[in-house]
Biopython code that builds the backbone (N, CA, C, O; Angstrom):
import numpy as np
from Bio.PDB.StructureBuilder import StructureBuilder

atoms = [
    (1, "UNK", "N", (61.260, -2.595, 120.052)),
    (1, "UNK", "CA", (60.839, -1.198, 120.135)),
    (1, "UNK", "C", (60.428, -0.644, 118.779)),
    (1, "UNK", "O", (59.976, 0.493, 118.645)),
    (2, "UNK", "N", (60.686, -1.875, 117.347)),
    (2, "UNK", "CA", (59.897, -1.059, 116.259)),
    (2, "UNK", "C", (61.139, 0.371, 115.792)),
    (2, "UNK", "O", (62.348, 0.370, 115.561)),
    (3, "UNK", "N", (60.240, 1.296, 115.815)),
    (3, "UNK", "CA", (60.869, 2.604, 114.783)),
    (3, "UNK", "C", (60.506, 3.660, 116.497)),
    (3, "UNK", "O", (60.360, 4.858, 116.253)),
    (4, "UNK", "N", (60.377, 3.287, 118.020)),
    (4, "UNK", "CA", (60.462, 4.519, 118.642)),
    (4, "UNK", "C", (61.174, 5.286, 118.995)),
    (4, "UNK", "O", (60.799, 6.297, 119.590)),
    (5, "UNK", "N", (62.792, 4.937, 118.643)),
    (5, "UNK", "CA", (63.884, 5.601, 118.846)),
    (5, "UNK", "C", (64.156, 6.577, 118.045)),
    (5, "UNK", "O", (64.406, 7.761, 118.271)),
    (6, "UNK", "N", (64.064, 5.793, 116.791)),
    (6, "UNK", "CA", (64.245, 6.766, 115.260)),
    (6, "UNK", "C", (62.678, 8.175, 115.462)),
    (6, "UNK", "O", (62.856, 9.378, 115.274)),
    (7, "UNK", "N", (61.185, 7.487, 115.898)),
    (7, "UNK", "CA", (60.481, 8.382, 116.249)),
    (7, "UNK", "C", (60.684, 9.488, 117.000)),
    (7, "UNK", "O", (60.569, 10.682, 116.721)),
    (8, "UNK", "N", (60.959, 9.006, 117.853)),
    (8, "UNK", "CA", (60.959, 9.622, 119.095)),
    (8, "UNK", "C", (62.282, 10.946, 119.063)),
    (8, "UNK", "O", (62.261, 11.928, 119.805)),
    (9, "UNK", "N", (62.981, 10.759, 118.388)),
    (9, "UNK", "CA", (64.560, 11.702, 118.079)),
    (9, "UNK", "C", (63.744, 12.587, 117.031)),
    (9, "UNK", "O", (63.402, 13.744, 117.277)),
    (10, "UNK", "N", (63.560, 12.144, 116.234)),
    (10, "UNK", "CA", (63.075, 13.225, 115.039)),
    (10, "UNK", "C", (61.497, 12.633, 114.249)),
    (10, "UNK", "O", (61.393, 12.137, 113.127)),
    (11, "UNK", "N", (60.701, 12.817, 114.979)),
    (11, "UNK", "CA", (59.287, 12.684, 114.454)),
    (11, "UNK", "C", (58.993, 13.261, 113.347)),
    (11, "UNK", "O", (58.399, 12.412, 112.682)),
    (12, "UNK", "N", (59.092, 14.522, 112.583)),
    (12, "UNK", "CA", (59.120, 15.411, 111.479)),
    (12, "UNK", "C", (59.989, 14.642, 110.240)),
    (12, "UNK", "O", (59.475, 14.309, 109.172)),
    (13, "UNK", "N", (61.010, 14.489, 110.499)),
    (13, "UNK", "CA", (61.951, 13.647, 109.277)),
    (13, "UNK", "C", (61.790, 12.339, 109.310)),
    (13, "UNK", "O", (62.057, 11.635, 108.336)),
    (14, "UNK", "N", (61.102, 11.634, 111.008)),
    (14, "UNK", "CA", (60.417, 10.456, 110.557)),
    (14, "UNK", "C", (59.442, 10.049, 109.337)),
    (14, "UNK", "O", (59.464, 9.191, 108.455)),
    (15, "UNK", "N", (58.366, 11.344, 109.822)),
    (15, "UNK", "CA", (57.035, 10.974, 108.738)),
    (15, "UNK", "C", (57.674, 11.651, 107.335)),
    (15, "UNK", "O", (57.006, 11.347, 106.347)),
    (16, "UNK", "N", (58.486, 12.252, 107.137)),
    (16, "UNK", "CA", (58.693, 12.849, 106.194)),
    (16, "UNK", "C", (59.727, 11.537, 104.931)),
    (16, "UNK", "O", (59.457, 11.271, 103.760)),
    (17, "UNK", "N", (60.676, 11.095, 105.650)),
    (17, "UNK", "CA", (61.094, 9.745, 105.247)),
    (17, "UNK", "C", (60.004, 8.663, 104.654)),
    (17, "UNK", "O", (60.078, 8.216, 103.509)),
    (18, "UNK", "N", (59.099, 8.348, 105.492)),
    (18, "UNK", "CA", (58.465, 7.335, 105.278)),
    (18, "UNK", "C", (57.453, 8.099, 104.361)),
    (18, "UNK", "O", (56.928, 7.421, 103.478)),
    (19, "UNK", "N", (57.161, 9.225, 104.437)),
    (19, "UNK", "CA", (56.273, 9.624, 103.339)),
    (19, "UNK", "C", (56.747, 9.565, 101.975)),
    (19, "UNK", "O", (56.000, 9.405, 101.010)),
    (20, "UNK", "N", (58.387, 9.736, 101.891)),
    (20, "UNK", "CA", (58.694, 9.535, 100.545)),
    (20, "UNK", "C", (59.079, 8.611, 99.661)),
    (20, "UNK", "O", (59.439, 8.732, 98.490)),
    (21, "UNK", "N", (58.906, 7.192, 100.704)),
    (21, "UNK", "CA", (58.799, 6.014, 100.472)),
    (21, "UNK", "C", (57.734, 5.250, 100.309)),
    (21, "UNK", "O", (57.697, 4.241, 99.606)),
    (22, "UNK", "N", (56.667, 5.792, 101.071)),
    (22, "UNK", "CA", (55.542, 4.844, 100.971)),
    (22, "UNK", "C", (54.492, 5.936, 100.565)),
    (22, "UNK", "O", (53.388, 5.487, 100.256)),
    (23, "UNK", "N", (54.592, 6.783, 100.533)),
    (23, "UNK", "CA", (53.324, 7.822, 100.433)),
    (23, "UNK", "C", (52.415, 8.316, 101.392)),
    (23, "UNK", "O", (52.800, 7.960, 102.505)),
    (24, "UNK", "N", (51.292, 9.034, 101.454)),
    (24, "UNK", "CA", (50.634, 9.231, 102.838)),
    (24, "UNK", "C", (50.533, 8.450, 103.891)),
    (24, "UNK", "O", (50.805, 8.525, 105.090)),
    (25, "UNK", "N", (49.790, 7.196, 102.704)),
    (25, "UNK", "CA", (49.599, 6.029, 104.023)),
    (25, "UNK", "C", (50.232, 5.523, 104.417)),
    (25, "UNK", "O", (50.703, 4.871, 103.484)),
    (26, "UNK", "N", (51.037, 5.086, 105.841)),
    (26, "UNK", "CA", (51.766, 3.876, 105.641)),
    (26, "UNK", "C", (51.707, 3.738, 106.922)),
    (26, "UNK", "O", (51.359, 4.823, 107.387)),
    (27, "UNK", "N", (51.897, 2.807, 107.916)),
    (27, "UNK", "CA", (52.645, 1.855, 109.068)),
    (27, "UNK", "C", (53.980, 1.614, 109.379)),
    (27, "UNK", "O", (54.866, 1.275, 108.594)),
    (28, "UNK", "N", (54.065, 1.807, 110.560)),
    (28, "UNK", "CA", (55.240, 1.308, 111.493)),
    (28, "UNK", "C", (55.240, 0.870, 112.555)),
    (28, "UNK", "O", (54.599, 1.654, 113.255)),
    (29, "UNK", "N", (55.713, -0.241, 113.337)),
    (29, "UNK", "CA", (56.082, -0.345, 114.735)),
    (29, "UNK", "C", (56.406, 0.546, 115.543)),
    (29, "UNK", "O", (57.215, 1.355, 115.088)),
    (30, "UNK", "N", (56.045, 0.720, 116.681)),
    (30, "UNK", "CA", (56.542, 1.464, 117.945)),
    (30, "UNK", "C", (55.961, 0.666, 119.550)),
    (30, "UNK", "O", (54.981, 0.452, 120.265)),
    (31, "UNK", "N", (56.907, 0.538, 119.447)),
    (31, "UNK", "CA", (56.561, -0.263, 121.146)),
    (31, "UNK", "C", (55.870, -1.233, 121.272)),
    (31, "UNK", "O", (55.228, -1.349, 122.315)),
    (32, "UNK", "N", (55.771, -2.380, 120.102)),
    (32, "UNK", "CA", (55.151, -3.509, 120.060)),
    (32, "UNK", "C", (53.863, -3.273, 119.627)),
    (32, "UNK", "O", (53.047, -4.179, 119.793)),
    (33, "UNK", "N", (53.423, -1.987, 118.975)),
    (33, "UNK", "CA", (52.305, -1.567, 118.315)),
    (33, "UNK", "C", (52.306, -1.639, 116.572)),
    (33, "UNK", "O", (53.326, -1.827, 115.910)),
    (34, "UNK", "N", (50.916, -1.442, 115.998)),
    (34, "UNK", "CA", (51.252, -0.994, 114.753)),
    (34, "UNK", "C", (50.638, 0.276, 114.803)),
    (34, "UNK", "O", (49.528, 0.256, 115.335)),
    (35, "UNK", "N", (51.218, 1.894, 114.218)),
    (35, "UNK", "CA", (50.688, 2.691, 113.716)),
    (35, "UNK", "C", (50.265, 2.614, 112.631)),
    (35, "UNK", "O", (50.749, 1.978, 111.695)),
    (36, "UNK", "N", (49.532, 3.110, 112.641)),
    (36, "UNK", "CA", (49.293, 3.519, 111.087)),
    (36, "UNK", "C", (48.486, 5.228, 110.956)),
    (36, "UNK", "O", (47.619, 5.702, 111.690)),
    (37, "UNK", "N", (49.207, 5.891, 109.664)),
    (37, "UNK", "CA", (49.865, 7.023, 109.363)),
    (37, "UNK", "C", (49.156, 7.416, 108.317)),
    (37, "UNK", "O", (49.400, 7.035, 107.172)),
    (38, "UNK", "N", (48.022, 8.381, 108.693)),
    (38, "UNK", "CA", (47.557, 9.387, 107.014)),
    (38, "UNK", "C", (47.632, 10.779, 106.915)),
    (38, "UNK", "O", (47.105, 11.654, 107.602)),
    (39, "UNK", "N", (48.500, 10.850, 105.782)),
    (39, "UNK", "CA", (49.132, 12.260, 105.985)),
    (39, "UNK", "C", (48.619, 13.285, 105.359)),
    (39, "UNK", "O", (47.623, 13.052, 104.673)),
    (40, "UNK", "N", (49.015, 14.347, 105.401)),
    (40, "UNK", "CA", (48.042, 15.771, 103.928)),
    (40, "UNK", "C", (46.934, 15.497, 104.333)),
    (40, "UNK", "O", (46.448, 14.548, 104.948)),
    (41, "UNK", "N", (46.283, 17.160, 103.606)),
    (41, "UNK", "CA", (44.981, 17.170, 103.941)),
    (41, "UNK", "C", (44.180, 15.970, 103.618)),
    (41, "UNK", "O", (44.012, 15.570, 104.770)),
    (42, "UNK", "N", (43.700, 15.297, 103.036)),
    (42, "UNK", "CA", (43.055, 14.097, 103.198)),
    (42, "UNK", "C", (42.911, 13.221, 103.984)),
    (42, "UNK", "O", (41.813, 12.694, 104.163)),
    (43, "UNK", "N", (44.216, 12.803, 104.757)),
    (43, "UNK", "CA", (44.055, 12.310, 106.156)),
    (43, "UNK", "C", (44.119, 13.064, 107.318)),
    (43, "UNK", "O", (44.071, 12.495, 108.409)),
    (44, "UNK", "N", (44.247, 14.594, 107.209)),
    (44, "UNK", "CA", (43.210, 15.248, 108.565)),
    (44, "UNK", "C", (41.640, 15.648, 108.234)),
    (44, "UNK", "O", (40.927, 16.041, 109.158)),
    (45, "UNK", "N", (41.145, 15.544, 106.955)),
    (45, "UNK", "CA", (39.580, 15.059, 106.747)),
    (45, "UNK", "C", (39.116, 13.606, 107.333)),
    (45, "UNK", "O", (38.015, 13.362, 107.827)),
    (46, "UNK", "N", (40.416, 12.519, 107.134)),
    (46, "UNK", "CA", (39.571, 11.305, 107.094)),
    (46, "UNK", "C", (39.531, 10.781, 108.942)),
    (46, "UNK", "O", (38.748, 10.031, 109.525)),
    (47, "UNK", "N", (40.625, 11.491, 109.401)),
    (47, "UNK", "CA", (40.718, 11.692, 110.959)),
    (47, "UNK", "C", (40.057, 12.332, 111.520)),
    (47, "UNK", "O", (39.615, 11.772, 112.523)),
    (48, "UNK", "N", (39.561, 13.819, 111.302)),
    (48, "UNK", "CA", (38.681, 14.663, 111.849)),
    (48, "UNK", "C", (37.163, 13.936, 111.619)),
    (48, "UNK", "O", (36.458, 13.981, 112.627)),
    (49, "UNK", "N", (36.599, 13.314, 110.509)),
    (49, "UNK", "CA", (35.384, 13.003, 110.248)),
    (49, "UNK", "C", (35.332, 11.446, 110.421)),
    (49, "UNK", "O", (34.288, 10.845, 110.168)),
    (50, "UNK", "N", (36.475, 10.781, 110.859)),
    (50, "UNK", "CA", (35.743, 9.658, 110.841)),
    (50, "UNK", "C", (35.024, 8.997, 112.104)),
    (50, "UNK", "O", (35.118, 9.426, 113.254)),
    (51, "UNK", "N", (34.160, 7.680, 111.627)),
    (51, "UNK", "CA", (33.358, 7.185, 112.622)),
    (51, "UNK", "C", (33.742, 6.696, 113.753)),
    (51, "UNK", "O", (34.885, 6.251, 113.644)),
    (52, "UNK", "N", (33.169, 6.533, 115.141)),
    (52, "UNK", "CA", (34.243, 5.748, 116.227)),
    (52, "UNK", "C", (34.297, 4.794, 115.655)),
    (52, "UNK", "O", (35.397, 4.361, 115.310)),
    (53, "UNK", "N", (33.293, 4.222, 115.395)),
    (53, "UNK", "CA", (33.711, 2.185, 114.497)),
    (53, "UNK", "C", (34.724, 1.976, 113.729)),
    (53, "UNK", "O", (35.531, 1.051, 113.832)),
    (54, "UNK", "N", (34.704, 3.242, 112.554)),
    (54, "UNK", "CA", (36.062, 2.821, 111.797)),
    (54, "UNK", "C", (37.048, 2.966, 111.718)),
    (54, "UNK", "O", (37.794, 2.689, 110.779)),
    (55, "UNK", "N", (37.355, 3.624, 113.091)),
    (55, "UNK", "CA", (38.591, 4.174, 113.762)),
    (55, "UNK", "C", (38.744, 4.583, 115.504)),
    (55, "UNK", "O", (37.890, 5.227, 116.113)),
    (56, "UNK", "N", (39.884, 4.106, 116.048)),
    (56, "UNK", "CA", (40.177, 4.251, 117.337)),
    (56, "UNK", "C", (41.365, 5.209, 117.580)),
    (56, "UNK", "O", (42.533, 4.832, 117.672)),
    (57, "UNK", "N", (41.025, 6.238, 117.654)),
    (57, "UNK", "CA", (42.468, 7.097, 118.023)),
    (57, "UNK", "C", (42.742, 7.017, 119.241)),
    (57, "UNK", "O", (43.882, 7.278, 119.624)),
    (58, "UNK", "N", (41.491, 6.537, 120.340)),
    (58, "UNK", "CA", (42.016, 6.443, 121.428)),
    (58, "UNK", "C", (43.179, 5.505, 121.637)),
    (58, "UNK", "O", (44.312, 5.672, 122.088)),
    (59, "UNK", "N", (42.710, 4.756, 121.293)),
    (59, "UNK", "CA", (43.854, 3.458, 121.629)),
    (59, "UNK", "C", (44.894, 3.788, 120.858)),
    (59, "UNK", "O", (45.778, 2.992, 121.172)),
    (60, "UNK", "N", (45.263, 4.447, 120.098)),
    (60, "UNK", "CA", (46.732, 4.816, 119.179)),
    (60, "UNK", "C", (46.771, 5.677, 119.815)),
    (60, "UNK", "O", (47.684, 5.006, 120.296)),
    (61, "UNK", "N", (46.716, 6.714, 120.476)),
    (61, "UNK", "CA", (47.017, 7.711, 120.857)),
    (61, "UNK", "C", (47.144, 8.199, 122.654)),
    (61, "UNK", "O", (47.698, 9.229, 123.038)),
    (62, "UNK", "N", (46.860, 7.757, 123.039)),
    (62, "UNK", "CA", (45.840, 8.156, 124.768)),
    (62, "UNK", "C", (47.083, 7.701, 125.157)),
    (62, "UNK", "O", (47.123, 8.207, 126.278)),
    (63, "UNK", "N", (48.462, 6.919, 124.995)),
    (63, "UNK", "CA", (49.511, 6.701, 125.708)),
    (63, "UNK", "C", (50.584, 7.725, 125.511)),
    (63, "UNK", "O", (51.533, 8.000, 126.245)),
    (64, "UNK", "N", (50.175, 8.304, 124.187)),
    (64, "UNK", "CA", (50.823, 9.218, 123.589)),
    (64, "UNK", "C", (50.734, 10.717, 124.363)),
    (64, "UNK", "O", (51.641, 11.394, 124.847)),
    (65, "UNK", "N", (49.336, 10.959, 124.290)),
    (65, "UNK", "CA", (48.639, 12.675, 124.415)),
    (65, "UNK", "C", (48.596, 12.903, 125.820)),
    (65, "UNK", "O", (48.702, 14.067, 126.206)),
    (66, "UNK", "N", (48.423, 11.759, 126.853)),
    (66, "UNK", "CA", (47.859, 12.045, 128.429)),
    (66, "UNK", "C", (49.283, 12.322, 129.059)),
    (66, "UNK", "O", (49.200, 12.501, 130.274)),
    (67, "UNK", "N", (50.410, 12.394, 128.617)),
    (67, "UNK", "CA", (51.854, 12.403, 129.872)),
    (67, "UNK", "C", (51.720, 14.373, 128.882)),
    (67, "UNK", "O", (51.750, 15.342, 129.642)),
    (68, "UNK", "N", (51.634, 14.562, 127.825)),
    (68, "UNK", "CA", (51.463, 15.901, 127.333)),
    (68, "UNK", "C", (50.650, 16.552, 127.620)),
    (68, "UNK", "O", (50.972, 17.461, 128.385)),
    (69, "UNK", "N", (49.481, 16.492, 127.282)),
    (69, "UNK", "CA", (48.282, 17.415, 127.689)),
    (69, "UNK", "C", (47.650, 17.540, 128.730)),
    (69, "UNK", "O", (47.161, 18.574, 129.187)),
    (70, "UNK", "N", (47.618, 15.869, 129.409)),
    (70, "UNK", "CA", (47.196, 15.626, 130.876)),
    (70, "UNK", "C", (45.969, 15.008, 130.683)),
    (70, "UNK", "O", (45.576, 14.853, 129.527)),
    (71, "UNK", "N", (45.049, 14.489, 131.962)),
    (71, "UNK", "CA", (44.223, 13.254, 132.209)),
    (71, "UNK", "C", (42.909, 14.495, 131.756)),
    (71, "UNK", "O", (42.894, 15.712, 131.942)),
    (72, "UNK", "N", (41.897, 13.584, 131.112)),
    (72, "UNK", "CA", (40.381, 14.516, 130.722)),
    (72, "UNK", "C", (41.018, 15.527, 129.374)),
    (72, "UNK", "O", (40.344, 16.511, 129.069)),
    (73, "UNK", "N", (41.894, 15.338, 128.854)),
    (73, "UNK", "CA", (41.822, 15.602, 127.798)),
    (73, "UNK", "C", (42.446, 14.772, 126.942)),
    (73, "UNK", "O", (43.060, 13.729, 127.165)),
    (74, "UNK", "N", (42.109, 15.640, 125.417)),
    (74, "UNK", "CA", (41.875, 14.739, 123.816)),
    (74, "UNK", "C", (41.438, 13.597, 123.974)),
    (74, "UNK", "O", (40.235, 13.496, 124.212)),
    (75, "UNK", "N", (42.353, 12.245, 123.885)),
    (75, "UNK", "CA", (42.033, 11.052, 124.318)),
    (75, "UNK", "C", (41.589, 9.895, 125.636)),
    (75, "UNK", "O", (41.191, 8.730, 125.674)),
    (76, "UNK", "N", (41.872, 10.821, 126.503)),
    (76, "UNK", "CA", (41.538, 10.515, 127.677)),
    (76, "UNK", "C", (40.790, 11.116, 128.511)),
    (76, "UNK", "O", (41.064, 11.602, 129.608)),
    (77, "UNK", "N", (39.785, 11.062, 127.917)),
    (77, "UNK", "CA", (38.010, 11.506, 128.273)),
    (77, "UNK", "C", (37.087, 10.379, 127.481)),
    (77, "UNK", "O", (37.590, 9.610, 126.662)),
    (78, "UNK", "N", (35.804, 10.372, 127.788)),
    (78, "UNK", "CA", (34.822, 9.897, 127.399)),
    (78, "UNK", "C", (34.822, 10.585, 125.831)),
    (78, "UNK", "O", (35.407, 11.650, 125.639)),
    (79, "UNK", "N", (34.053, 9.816, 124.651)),
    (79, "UNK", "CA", (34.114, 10.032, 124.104)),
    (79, "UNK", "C", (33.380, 11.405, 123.122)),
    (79, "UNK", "O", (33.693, 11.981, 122.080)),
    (80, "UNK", "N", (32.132, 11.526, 124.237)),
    (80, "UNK", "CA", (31.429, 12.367, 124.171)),
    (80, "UNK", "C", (32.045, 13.806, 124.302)),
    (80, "UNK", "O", (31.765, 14.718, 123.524)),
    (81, "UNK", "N", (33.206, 13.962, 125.721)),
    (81, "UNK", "CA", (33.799, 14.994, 125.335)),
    (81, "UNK", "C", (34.995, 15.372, 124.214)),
    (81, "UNK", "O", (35.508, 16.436, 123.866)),
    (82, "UNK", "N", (35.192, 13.891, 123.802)),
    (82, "UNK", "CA", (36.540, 14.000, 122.438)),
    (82, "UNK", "C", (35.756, 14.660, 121.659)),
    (82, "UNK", "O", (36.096, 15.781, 121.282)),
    (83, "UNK", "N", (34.579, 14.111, 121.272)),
    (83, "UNK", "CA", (33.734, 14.860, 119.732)),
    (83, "UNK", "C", (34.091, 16.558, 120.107)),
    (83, "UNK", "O", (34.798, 17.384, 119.529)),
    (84, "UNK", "N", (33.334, 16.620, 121.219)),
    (84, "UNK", "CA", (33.024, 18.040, 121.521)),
    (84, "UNK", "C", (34.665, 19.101, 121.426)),
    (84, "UNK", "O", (34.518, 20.312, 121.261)),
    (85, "UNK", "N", (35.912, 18.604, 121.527)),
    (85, "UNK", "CA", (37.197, 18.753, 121.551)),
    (85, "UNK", "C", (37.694, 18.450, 120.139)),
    (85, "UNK", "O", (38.538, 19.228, 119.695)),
    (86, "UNK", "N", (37.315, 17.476, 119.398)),
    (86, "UNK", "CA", (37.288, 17.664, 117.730)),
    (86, "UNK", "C", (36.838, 18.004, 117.267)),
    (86, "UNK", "O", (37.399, 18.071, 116.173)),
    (87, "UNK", "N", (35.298, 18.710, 117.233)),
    (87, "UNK", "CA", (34.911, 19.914, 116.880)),
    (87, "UNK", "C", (35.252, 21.429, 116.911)),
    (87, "UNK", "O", (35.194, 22.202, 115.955)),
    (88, "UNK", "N", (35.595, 21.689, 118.102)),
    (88, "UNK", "CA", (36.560, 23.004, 118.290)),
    (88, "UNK", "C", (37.858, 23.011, 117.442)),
    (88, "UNK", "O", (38.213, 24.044, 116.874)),
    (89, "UNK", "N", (38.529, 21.920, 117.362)),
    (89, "UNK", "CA", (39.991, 21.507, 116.814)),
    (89, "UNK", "C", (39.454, 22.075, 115.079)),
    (89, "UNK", "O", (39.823, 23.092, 114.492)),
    (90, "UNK", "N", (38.619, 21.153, 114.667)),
    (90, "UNK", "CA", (38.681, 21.252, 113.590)),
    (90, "UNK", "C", (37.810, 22.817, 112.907)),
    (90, "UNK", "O", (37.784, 23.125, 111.716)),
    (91, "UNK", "N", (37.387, 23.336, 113.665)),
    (91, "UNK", "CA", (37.197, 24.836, 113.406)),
    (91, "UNK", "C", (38.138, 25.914, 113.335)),
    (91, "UNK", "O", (38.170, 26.898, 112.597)),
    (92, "UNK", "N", (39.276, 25.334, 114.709)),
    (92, "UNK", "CA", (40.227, 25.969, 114.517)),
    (92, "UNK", "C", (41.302, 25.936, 113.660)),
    (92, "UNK", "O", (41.634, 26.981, 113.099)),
    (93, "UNK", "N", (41.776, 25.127, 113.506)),
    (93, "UNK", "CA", (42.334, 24.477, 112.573)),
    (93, "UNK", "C", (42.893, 24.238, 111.298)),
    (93, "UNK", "O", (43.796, 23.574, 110.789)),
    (94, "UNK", "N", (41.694, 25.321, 110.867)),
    (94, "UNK", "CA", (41.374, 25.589, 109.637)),
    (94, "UNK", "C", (42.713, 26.626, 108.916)),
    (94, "UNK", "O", (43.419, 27.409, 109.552)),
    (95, "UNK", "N", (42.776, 26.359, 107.521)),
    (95, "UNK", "CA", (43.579, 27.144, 106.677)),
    (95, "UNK", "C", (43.450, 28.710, 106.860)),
    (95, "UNK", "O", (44.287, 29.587, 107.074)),
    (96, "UNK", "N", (42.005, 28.721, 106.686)),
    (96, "UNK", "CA", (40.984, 30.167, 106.484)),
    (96, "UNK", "C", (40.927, 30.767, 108.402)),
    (96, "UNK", "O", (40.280, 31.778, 108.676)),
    (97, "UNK", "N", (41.616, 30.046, 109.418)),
    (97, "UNK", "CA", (41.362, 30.058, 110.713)),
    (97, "UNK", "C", (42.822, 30.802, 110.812)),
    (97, "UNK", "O", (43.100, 31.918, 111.252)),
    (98, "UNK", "N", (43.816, 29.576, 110.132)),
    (98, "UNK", "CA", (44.958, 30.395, 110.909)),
    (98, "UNK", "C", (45.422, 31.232, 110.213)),
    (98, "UNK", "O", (46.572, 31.539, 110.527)),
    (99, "UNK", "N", (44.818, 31.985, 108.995)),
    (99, "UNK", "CA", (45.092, 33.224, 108.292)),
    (99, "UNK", "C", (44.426, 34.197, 109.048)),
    (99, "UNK", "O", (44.724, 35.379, 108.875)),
    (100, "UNK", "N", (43.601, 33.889, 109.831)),
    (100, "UNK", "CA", (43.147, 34.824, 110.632)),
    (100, "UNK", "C", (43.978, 35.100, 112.168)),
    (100, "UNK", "O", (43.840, 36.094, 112.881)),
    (101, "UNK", "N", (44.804, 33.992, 112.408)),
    (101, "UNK", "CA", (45.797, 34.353, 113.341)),
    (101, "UNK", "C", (47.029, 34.951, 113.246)),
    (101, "UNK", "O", (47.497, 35.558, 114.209)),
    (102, "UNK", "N", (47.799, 34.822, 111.868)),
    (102, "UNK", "CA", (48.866, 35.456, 111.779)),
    (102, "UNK", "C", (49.092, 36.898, 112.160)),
    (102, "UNK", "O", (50.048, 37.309, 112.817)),
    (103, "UNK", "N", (47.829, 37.815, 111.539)),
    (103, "UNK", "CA", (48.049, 39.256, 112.591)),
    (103, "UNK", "C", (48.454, 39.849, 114.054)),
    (103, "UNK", "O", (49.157, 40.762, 114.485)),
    (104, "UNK", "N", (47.366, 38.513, 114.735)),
    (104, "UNK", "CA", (47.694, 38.036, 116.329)),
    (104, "UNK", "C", (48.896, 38.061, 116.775)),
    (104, "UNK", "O", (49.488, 38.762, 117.596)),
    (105, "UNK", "N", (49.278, 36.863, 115.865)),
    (105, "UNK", "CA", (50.857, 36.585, 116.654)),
    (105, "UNK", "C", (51.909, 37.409, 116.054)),
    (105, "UNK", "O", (53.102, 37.411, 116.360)),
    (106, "UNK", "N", (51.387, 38.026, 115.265)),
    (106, "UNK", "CA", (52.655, 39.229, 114.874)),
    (106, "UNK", "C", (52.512, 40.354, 116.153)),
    (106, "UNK", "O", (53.408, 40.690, 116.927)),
    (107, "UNK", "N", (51.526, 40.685, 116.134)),
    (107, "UNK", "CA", (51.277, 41.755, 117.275)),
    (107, "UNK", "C", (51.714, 41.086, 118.713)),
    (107, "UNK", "O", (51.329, 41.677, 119.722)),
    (108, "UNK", "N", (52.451, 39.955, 118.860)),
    (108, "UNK", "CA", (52.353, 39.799, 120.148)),
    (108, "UNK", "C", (53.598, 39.511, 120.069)),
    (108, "UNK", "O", (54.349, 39.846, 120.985)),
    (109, "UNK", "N", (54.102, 38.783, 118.875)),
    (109, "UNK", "CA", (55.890, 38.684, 118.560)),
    (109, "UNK", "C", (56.625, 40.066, 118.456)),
    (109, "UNK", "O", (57.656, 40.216, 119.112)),
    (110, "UNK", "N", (56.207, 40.969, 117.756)),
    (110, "UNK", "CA", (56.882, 42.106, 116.915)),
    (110, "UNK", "C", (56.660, 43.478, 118.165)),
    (110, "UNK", "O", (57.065, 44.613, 117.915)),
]
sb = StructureBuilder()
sb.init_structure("model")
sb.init_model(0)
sb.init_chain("A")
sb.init_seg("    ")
for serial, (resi, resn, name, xyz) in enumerate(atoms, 1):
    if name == "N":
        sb.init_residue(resn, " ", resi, " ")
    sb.init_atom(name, np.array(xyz, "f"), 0.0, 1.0, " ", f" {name:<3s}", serial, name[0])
structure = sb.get_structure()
């Protein structure tokens, strides 16, 4: 089972552990898989922009995202609608995006 127990209990102090051991990048087992892990802004640039060729999130991910989000979305759609779903993501997403939400959710918390 790799690291999915230790994942799976505390995902946050997972990557946070292994970040202070290995640094952004790094790999682990989970379920007879290898992840592999890029963290900080630089690896949500190199995730948001990269090519399908030089990267498959489907296949790292789509076992992950479809029991959460459900079937036809993020990873489990054609790929044509992922772009169109990482484009919105990464607009929203944004630093300068969610400074524009904090007013929102105060007004809806407070």
């Amino acid at each position: 089972v790799g690291s999915a127990v230790v994942y799976g209990m505390q995902p946050y102090q997972f990557f946070e552990s292994c970040r202070e051991k290995y640094g952004d990048v790094f790999a682990f087992v989970m379920l007879g898989k290898v992840m592999t892990v890029y963290l900080g802004p630089k690896g949500h640039e190199f995730v948001l922009n990269a090519k399908l060729a030089d990267v498959s999130a489907e296949a790292a991910y789509s076992h992950l995202t479809t029991p959460v989000f459900g079937k036809g979305v993020i990873f489990d759609c054609p790929n044509s609608r992922l772009m169109e779903q990482k484009k919105f993501a990464k607009t929203a997403l944004t630093k300068e995006a969610f400074q524009r939400y904090v007013p929102r959710i105060q007004e809806e918390v407070l």
